[in-house]
DSSP file (Angstrom, degrees, kcal/mol; ACC not computed):
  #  RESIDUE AA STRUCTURE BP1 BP2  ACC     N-H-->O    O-->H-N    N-H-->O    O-->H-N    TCO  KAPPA ALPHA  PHI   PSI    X-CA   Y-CA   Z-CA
    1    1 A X     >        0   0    0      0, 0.0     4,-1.4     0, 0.0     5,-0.1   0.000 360.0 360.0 360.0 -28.8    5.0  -54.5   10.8
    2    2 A X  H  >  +     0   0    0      1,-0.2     4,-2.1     2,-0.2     5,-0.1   0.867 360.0  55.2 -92.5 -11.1    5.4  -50.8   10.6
    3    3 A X  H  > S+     0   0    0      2,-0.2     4,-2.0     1,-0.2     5,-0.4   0.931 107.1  62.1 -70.6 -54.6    1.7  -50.1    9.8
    4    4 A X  H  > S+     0   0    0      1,-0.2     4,-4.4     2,-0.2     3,-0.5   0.915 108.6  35.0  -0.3 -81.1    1.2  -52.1   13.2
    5    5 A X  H  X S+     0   0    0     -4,-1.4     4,-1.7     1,-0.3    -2,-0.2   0.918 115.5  59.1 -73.0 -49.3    3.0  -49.9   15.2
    6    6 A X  H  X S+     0   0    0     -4,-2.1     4,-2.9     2,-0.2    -1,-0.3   0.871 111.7  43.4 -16.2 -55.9    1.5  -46.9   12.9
    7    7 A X  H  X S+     0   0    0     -4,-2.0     4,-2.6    -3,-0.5    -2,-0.2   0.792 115.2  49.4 -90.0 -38.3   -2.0  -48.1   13.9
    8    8 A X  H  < S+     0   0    0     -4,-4.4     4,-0.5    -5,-0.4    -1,-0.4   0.850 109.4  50.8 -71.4 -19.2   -0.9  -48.5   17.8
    9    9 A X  H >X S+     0   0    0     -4,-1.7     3,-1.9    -5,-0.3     4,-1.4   0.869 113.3  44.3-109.7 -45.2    0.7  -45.0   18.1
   10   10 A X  H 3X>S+     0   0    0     -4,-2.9     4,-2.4     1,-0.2     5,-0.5   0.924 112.2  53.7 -58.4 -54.3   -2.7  -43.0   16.5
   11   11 A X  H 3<5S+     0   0    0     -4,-2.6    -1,-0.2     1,-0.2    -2,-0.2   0.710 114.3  38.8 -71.6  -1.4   -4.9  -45.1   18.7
   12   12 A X  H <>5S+     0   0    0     -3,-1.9     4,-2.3    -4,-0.5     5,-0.5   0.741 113.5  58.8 -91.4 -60.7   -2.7  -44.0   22.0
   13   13 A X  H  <5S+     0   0    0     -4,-1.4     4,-0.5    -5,-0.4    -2,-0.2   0.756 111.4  41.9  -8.2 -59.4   -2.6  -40.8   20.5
   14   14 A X  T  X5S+     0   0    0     -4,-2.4     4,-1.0    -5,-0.4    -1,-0.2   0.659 103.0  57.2 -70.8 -45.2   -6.2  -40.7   20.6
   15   15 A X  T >4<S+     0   0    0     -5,-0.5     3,-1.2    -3,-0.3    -1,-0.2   0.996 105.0  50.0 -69.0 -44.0   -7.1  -41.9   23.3
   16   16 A X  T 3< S+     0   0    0     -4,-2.3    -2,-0.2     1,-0.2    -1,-0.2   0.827 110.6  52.1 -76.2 -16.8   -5.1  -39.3   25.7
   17   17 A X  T 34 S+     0   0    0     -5,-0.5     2,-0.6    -4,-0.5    -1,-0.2   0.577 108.3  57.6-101.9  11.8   -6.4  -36.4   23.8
   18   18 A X    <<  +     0   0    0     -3,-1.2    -1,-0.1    -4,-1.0     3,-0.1  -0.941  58.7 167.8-114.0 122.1  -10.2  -37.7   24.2
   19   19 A X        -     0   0    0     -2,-0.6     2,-0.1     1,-0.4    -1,-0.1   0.363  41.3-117.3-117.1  27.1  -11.2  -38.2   27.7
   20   20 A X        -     0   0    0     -5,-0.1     2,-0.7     2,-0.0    -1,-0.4  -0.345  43.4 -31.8 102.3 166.4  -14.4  -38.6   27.4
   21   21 A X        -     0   0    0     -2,-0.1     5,-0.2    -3,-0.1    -3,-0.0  -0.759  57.9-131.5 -75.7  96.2  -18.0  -36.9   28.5
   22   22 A X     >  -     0   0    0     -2,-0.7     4,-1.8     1,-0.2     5,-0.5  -0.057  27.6-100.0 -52.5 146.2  -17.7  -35.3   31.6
   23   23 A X  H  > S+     0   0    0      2,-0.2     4,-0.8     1,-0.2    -1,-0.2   0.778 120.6  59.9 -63.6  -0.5  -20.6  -36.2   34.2
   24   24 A X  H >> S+     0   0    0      1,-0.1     3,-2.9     3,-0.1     4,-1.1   0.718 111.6  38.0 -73.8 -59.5  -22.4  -32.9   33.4
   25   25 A X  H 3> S+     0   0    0      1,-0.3     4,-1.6     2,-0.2    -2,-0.2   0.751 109.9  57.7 -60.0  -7.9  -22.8  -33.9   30.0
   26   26 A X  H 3< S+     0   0    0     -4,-1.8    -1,-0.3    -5,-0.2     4,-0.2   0.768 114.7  41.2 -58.4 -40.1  -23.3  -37.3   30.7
   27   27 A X  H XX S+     0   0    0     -3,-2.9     3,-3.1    -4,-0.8     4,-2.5   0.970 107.8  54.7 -78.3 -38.2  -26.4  -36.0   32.9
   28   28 A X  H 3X S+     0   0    0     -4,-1.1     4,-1.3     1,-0.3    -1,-0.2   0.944 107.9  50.3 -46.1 -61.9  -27.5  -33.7   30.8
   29   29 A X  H 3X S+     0   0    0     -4,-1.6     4,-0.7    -5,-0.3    -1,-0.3   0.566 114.4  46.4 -36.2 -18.9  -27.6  -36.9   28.1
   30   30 A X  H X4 S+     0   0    0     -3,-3.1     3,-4.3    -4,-0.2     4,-0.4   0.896 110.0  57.1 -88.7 -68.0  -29.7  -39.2   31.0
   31   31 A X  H 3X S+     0   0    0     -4,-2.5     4,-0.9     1,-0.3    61,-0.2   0.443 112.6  39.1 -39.7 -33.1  -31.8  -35.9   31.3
   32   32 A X  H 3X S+     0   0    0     -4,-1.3     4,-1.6     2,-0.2    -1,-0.3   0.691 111.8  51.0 -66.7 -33.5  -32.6  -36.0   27.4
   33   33 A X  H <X S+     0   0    0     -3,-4.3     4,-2.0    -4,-0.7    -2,-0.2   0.890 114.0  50.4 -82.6 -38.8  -33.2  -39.7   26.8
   34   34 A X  H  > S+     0   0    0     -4,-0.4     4,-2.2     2,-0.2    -2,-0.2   0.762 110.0  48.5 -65.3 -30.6  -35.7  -39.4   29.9
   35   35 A X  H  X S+     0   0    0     -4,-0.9     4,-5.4    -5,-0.3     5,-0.3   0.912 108.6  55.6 -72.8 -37.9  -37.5  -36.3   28.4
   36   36 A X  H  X S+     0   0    0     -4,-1.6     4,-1.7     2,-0.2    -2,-0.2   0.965 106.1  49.0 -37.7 -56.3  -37.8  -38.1   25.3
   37   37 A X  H  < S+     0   0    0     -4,-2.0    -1,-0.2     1,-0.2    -2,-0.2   0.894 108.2  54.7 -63.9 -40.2  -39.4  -41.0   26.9
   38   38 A X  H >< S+     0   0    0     -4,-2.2     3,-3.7     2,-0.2    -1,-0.2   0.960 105.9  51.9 -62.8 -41.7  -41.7  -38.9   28.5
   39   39 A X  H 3< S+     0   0    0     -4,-5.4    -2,-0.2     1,-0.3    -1,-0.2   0.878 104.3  57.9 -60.4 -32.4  -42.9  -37.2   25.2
   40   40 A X  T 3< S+     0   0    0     -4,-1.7    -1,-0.3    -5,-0.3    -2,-0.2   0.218  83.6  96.7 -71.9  -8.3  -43.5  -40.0   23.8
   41   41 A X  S <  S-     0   0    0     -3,-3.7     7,-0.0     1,-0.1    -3,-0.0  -0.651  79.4 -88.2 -89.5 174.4  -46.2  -41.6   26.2
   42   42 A X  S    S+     0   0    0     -2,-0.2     2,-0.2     1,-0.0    -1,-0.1  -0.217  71.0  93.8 -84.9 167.5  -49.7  -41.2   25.6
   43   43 A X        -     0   0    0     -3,-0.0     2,-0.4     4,-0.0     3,-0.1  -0.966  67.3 -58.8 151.9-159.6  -51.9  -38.7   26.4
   44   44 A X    >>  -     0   0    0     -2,-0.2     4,-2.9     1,-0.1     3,-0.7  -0.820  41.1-110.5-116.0 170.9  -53.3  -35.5   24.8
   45   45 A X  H 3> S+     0   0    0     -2,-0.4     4,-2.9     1,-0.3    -1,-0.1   0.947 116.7  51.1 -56.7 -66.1  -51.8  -32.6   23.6
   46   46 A X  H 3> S+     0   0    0      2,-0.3     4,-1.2     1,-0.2    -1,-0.3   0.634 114.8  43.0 -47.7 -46.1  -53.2  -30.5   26.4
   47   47 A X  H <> S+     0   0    0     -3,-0.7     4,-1.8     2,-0.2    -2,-0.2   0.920 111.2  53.8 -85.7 -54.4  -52.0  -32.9   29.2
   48   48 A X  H  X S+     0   0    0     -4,-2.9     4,-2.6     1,-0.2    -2,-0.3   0.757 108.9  44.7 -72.7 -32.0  -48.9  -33.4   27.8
   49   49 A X  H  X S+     0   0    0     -4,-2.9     4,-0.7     2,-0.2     5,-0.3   0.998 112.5  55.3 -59.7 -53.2  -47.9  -29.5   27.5
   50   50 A X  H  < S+     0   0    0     -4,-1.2     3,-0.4     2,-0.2    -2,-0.2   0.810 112.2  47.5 -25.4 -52.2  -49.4  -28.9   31.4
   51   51 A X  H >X S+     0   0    0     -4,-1.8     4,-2.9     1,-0.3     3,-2.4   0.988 115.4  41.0 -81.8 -56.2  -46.8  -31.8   32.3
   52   52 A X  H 3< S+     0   0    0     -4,-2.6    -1,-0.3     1,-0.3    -2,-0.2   0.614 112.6  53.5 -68.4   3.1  -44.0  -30.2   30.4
   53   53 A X  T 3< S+     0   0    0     -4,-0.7     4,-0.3    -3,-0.4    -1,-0.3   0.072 114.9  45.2 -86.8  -6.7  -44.9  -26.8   31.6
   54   54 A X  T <> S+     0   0    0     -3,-2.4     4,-1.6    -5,-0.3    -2,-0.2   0.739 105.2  55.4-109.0 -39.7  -44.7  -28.4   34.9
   55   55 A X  T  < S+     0   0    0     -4,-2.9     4,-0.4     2,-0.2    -2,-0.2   0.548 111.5  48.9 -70.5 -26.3  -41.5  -30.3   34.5
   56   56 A X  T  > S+     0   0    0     -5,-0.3     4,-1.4     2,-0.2     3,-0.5   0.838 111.1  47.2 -75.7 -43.9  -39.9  -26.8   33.5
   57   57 A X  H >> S+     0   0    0     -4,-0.3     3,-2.1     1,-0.3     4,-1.0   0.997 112.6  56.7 -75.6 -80.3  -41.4  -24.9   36.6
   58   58 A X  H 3X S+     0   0    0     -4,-1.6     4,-0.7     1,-0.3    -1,-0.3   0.556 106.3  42.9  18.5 -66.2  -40.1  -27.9   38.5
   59   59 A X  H 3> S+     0   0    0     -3,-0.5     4,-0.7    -4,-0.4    -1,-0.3   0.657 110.1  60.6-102.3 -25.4  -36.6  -27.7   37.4
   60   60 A X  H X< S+     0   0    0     -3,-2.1     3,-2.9    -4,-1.4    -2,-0.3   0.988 100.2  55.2 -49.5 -74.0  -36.7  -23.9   38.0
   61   61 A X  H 3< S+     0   0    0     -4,-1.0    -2,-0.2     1,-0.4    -1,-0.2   0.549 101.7  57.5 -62.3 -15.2  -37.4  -24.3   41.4
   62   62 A X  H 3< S+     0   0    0     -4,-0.7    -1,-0.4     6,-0.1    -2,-0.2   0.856  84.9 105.5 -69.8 -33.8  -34.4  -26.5   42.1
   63   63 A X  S << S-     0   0    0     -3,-2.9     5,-0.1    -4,-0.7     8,-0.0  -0.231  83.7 -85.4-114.0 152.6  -32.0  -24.4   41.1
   64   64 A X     >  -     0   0    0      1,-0.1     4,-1.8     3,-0.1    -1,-0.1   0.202  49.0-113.1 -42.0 154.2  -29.4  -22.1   43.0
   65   65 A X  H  > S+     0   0    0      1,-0.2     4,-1.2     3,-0.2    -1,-0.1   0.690 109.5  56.9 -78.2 -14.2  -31.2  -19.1   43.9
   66   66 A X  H >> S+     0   0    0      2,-0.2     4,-1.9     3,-0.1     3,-0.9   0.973 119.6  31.7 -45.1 -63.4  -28.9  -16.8   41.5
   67   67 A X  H 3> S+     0   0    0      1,-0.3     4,-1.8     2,-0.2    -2,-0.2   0.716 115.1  58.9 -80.1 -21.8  -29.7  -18.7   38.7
   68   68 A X  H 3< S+     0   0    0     -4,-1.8     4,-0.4     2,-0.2    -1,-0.3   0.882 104.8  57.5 -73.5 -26.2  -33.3  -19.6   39.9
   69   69 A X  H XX S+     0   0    0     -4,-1.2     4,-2.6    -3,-0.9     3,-1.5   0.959 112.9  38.1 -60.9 -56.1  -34.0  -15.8   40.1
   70   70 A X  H 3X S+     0   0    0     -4,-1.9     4,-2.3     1,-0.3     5,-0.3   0.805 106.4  56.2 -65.1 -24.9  -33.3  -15.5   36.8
   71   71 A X  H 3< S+     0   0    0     -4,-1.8    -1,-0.3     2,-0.2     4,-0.2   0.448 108.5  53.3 -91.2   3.4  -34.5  -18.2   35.2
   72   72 A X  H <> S+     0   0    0     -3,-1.5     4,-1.4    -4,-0.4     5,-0.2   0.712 108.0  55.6 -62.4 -37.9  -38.3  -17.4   36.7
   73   73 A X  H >X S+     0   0    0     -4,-2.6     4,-2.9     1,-0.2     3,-0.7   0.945 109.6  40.7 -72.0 -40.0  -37.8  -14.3   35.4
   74   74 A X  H 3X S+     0   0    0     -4,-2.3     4,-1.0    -5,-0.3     5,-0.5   0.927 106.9  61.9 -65.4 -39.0  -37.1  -15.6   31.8
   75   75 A X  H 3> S+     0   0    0     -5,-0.3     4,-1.1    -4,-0.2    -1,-0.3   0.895 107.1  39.2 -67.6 -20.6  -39.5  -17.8   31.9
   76   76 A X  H <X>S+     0   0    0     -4,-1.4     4,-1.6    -3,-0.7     5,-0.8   0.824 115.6  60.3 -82.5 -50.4  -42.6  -14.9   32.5
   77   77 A X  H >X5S+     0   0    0     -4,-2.9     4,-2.2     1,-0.3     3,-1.5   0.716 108.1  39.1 -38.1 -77.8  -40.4  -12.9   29.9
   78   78 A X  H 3X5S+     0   0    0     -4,-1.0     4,-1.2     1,-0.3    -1,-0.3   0.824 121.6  44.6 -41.1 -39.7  -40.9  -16.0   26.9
   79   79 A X  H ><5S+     0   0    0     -4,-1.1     3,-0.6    -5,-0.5    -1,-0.3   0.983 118.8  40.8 -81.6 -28.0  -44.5  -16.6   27.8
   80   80 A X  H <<5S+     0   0    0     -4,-1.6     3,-0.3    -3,-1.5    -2,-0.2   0.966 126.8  34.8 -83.2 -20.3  -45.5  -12.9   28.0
   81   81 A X  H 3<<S+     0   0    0     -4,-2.2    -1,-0.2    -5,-0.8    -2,-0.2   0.296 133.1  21.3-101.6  11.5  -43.5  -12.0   25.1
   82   82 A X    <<  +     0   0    0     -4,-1.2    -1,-0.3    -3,-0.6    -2,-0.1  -0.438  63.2 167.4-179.7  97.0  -43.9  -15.2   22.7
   83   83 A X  S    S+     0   0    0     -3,-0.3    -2,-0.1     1,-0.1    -3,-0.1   0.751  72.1  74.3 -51.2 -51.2  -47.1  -17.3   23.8
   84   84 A X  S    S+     0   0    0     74,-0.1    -1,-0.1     2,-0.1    13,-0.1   0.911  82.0  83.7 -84.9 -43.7  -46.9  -19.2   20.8
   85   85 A X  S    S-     0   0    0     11,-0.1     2,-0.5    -7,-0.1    13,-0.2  -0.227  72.1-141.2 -71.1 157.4  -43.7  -21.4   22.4
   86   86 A X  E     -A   97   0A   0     11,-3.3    11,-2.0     1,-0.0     2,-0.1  -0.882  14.1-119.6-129.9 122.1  -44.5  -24.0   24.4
   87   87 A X  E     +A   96   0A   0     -2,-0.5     9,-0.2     9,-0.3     2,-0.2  -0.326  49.6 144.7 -49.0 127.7  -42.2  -24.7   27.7
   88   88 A X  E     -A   95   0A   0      7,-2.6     7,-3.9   -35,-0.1     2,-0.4  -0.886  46.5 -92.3-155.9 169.6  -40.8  -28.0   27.7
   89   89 A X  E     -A   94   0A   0      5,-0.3     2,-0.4    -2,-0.2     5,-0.2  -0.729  30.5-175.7 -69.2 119.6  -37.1  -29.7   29.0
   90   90 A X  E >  S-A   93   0A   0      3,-3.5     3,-1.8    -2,-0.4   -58,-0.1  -0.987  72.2 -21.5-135.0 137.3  -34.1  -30.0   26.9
   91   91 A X  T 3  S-     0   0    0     -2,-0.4   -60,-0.1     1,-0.3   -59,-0.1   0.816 128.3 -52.1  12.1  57.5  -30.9  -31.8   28.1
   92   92 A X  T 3  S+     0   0    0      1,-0.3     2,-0.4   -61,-0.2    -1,-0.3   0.491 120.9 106.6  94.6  -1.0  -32.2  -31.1   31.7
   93   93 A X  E <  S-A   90   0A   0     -3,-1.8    -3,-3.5   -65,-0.0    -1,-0.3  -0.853  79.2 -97.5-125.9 146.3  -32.7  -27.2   31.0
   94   94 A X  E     +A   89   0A   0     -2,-0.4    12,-1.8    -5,-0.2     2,-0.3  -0.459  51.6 166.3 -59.3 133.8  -35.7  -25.0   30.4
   95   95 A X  E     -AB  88 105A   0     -7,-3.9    -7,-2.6    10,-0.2     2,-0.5  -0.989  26.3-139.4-153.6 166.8  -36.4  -24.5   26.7
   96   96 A X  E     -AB  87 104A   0      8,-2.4     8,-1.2    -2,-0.3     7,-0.9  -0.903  22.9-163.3-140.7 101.7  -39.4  -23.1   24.5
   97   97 A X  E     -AB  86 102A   0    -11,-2.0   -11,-3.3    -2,-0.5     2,-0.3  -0.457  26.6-150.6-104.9 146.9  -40.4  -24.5   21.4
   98   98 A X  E >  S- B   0 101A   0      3,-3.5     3,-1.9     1,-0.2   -13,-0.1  -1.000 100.5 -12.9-128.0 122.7  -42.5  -24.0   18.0
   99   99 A X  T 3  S-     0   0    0     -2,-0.3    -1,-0.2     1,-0.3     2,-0.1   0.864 130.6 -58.6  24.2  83.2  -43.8  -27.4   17.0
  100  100 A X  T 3  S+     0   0    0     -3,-0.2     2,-0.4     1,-0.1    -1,-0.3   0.232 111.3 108.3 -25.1  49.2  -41.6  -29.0   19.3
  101  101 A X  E <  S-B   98   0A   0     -3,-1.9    -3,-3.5    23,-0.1    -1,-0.1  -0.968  73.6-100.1-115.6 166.0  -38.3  -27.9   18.3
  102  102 A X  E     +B   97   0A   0     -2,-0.4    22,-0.2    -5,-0.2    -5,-0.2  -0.259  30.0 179.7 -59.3 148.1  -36.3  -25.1   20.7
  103  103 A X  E    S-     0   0A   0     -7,-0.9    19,-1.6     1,-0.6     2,-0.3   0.336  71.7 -18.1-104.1 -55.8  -36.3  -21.8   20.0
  104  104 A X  E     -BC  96 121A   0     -8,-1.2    -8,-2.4    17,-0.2    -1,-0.6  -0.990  61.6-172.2-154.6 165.5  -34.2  -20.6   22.9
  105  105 A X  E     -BC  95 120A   0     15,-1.2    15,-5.0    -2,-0.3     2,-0.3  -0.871  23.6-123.5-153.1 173.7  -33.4  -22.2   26.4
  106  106 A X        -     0   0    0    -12,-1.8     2,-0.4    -2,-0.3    13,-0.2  -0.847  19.1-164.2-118.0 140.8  -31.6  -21.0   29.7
  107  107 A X        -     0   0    0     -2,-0.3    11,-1.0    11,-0.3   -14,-0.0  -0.972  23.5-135.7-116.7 138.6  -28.4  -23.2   30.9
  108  108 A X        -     0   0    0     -2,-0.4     4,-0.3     9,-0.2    -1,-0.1  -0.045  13.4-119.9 -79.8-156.1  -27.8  -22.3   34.5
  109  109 A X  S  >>S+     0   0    0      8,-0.1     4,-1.5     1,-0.1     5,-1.2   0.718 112.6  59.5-116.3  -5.5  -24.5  -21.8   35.3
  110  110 A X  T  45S+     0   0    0      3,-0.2    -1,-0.1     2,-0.2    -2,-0.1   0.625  98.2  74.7 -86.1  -7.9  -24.2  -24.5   38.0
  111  111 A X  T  45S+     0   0    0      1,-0.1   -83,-0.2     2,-0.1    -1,-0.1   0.894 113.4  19.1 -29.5 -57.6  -25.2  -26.8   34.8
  112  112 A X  T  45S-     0   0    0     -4,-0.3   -87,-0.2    -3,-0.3    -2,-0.2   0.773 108.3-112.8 -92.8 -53.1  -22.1  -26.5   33.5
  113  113 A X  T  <5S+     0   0    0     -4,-1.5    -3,-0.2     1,-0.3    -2,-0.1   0.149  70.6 152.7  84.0  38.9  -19.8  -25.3   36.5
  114  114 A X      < -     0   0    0     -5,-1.2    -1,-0.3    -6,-0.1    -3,-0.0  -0.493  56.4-126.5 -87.2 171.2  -19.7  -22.4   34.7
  115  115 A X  S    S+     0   0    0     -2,-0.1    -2,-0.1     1,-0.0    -1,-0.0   0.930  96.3  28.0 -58.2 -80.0  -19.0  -18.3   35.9
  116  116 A X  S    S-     0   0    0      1,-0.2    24,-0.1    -3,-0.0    -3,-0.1  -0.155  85.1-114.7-138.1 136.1  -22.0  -17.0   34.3
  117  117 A X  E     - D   0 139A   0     22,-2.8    22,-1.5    -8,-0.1     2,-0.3  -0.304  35.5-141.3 -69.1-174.5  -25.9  -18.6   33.1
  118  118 A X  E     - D   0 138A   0    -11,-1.0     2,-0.8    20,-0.2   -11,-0.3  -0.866  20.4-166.2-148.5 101.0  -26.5  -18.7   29.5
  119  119 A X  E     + D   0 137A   0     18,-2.3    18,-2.5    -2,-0.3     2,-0.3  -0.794  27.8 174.7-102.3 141.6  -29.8  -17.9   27.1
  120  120 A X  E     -CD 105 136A   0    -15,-5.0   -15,-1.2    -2,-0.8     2,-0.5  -0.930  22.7-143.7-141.6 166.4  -29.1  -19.2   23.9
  121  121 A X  E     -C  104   0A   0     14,-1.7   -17,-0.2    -2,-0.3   -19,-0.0  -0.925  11.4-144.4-134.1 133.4  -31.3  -19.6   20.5
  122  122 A X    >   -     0   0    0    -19,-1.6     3,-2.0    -2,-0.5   -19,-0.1  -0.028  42.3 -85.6 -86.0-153.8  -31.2  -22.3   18.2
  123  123 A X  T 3  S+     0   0    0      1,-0.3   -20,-0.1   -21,-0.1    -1,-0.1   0.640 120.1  77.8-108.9  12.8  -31.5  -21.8   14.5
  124  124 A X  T 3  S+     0   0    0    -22,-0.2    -1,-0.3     2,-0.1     2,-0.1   0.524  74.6  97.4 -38.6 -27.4  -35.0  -22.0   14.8
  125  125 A X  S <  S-     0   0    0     -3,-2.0     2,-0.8   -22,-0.3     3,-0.3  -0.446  74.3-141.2 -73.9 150.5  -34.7  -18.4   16.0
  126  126 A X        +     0   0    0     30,-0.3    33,-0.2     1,-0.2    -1,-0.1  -0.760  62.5 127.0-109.1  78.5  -35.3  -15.9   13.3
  127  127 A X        +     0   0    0     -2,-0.8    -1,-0.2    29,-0.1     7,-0.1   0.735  27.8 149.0-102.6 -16.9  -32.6  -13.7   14.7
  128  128 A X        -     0   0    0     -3,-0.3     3,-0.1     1,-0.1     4,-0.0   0.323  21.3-177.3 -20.8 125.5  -30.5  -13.4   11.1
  129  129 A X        -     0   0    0      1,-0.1     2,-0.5     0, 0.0     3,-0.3  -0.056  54.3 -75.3-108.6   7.9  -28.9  -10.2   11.1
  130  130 A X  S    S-     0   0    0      1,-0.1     3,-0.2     3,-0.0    -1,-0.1  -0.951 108.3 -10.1 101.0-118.4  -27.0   -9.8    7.6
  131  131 A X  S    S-     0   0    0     -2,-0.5     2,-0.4     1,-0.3    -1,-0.1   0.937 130.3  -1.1 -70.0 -44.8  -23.9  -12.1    7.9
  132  132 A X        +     0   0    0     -3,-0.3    -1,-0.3    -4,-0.0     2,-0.2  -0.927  62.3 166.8-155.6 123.6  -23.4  -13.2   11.0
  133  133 A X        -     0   0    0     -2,-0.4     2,-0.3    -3,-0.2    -5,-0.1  -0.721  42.0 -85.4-128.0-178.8  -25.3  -12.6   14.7
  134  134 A X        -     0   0    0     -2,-0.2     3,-0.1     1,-0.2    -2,-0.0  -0.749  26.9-177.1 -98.3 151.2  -25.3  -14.1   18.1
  135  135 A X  S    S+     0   0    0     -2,-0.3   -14,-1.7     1,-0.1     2,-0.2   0.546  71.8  47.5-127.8 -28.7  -27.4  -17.2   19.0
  136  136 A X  E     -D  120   0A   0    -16,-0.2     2,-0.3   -32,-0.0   -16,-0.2  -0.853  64.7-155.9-126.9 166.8  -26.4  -17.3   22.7
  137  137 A X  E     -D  119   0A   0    -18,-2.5   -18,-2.3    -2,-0.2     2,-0.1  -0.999  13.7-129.2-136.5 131.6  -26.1  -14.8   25.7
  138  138 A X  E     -D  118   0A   0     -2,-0.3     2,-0.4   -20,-0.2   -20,-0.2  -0.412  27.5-172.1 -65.9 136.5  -24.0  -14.5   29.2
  139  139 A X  E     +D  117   0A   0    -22,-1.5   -22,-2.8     1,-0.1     3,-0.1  -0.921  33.2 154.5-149.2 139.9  -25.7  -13.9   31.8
  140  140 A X  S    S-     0   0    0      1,-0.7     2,-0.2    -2,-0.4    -1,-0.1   0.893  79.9  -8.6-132.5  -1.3  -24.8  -13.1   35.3
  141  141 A X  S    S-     0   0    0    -71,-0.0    -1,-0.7   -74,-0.0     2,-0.4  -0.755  73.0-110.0-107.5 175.0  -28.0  -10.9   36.8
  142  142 A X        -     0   0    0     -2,-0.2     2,-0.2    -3,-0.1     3,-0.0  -0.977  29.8-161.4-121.7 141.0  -31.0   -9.5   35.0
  143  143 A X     >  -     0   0    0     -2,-0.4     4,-3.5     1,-0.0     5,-0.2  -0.596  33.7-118.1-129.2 140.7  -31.4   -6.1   34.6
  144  144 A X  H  > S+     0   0    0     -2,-0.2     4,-4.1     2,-0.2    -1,-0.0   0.992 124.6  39.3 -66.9 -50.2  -34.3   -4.0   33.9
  145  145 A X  H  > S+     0   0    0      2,-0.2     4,-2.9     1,-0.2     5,-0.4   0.958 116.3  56.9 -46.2 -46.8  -32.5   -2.7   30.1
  146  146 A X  H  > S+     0   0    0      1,-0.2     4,-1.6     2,-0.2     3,-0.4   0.984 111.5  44.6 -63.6 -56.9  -31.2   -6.8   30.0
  147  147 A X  H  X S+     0   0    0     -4,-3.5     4,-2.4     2,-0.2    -1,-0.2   0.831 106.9  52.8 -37.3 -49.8  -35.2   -7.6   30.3
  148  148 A X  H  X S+     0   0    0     -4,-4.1     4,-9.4    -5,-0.2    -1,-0.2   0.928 117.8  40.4 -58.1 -40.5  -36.3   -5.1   27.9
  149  149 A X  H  X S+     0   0    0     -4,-2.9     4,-3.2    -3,-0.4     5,-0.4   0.849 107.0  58.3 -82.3 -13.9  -33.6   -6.8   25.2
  150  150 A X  H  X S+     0   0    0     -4,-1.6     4,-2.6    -5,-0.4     5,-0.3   0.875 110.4  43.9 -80.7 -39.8  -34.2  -10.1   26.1
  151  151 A X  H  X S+     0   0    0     -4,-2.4     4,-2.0    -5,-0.3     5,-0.4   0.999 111.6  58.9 -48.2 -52.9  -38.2   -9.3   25.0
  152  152 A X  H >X S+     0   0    0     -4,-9.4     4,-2.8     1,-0.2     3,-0.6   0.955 112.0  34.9 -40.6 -73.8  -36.6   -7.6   22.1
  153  153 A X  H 3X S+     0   0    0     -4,-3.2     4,-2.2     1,-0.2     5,-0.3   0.944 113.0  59.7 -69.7 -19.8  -35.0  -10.7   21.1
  154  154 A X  H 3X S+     0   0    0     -4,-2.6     4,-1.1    -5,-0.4    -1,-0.2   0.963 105.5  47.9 -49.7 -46.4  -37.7  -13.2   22.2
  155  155 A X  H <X S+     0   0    0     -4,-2.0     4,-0.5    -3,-0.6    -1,-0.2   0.960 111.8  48.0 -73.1 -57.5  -40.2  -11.7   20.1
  156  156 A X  H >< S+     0   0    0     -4,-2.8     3,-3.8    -5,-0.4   -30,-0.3   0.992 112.2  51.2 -56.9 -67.3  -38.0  -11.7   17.0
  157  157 A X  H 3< S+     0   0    0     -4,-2.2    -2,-0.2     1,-0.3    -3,-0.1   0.801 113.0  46.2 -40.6 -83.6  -36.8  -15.5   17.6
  158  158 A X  H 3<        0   0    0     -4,-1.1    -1,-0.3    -5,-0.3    -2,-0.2   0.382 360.0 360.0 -52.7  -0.5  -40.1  -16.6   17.8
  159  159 A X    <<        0   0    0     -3,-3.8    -1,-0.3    -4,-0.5    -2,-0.2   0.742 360.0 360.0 -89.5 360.0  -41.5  -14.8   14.9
């Protein structure tokens, strides 16, 4: 009987301190299962970047004009300054990939409801620093010096 009551009081427990996905991350999740489906239909290589290069442009242009400014601008940075990653969507966000996994992506900041956008680098980027470096960045305008370092680290991730 008392293992019962054990078993009832963790699962209340549990339950109030999980509440669940919130509906960004819920969209974000549609946004993923739908790019997925898209990668996966036929077509050629060639068509199929154009359309995810298109679907990125796309998703720029929706977005609030703070965030849209910047995230045109990041997007000429990564192509002039690493070619070799190829624009595509990840959970609803622009991202740029070497043999399609991300290397870095932009989250806007209305994504989230957050103060600030965000570029962040998976560990695909080759940013290792010694021990320990930063993989993601705050952003709240872009700056000519913020441009120059954001080449800086583009180029490094992507080499």
């Amino acid at each position: 009987m008392s293992s019962t009551k054990k078993s009832a009081a963790r699962t209340t427990a549990t339950e109030k301190s999980f509440e669940g996905f919130s509906a960004e991350e819920r969209a974000a999740m549609k946004d993923h299962a739908q790019e997925l489906k898209a990668s996966a239909r036929a077509g050629s290589k060639a068509a199929k970047a154009a359309e995810a290069e298109a679907a990125v442009v796309a998703k720029i242009a929706g977005m609030r004009d703070s965030d849209r400014v910047m995230a045109e601008r990041l997007h000429a940075i990564v192509k002039e300054n690493a070619p070799d990653l190829a624009p595509k969507l990840w959970y609803g966000m622009p991202a740029y990939a070497r043999d399609g996994k991300v290397v870095c992506f932009f989250q806007s900041a209305e994504k989230f409801n957050a103060r600030y956008a965000t570029l962040g680098f998976s560990d695909q980027a080759n940013l290792d620093d010694g021990a320990m470096w930063a993989t993601s960045y705050a952003l709240n305008e872009l700056t000519a010096a913020g441009e120059a370092r954001i080449a800086e680290l583009v180029r490094k991730a992507a080499g």
